[in-house]
N, C-alpha and C positions, 0 to 999 in steps of 0.2 A: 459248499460243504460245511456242516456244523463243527467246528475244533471242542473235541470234546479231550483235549489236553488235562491232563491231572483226573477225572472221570474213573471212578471206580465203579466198573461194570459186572455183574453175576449172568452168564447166557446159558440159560437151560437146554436141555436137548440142541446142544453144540455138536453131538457127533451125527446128526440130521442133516439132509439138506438146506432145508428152510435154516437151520442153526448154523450151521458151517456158512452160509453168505451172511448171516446179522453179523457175526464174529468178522465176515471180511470187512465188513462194512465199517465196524465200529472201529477196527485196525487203524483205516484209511483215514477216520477225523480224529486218531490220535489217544485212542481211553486206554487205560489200561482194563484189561478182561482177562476175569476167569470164565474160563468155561467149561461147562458140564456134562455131563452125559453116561450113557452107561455102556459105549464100545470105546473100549480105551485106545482102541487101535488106530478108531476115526480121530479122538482126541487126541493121540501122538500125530496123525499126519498135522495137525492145526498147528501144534505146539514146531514142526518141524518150517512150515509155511510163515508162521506168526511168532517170531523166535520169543517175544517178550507176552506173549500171552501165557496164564498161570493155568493150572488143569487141576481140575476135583473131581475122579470117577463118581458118581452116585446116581441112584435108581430112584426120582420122585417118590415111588408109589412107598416106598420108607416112610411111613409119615410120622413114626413114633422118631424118626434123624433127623425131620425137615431144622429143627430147629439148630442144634449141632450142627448141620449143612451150614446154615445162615453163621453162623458164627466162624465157624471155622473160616469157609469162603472169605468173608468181609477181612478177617484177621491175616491170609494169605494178601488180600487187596489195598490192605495197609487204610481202609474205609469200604463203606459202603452210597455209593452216590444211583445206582441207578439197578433193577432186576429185569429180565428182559423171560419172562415167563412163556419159554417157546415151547419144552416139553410135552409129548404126549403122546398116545398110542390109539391105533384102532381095533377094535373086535370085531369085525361085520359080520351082520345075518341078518334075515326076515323078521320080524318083530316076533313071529308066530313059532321062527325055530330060535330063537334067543334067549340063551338060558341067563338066568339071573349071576352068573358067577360071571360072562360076557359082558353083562348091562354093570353091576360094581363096578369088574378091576376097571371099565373104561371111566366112570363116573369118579373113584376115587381117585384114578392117576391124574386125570385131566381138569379135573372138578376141586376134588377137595385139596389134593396137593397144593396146587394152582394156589388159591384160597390161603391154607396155611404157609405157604413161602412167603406170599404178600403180607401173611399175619407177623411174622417174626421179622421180615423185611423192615415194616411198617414201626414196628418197636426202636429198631436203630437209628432210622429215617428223621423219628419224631426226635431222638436223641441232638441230631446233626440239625435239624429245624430245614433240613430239606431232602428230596430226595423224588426221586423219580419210580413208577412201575410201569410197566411195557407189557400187556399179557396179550399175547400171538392167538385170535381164533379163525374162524374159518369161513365163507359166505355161508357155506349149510347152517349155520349156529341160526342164519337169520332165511333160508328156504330149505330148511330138512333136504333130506335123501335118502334113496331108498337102500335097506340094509343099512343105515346109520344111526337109528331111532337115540341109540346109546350115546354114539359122538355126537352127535346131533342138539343134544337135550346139555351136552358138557360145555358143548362148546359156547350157545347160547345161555348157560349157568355165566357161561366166564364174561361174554358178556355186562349181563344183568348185575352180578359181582362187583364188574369193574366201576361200574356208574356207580354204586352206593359204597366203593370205597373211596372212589373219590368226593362224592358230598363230604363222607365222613370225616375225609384229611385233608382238602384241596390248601 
């Protein structure tokens, strides 16, 4: 197991499934983590389970906060060493019955949120001369599904994103 002692971790859609196990996970090699989410309820059972885990209720799809989020977070985590980009939501339909407000909110919560957390991330990262990003997608991102044209198209953005931030900072 990786000892990620001293490790300042940010875990997006921590009151998820998928987010509530990265959060046990990261417990168990020792980081300290905030985590995030927008059911504070799931985020108090963590904080009760994970007594030294830190909690920041917030809604990605905020993107006019994303950056406020990033600061505040890091300044609760006493640093910023690592983002673990799990958040996001589905809208499903048929491509044919898919209204354009379904195909957005999925695109901007999953896509650009995504995208602008690693952007303000990225900013402090480069401060520190190191730093880690984690962005959680899905096998659809790389074989579609049906009703998913939306996630589908985000999730493989998040992908594609992730390879040219990394050329761009490796």
């Amino acid at each position: 197991m990786k000892d990620l002692k001293n490790k300042n971790i940010i875990v997006t859609g921590a009151s998820g499934g998928i987010g509530n196990s990265i959060v046990e996970k990261l417990y168990e090699c020792g980081a300290n983590i905030l985590a995030s989410g927008t059911k504070l309820e799931k985020l108090e059972e963590l904080k009760n389970r994970f007594s030294n885990v830190k909690l920041l209720k917030f809604d990605i799809s905020q993107d006019n906060q994303i950056e406020q989020f990033i600061d505040e977070a890091s300044k609760k985590l006493g640093g910023l060493d690592c983002i673990v980009n799990n958040a996001g939501i589905t809208k499903d339909n048929l491509a044919i019955r898919m209204s354009i407000e379904e195909w957005k909110k999925v695109i901007d919560t999953n896509l650009t949120s995504t995208f602008l957390i690693s952007k303000y991330a990225i900013k402090k990262m480069i401060k520190n001369k190191s730093g880690k990003i984690i962005n959680i997608t899905s096998i659809v991102g790389h074989t579609g599904n049906i009703g998913q044209a939306n996630y589908t198209a985000s999730k493989a953005g998040i992908i594609a994103m992730s390879k040219s931030l990394a050329i761009e900072y490796a």
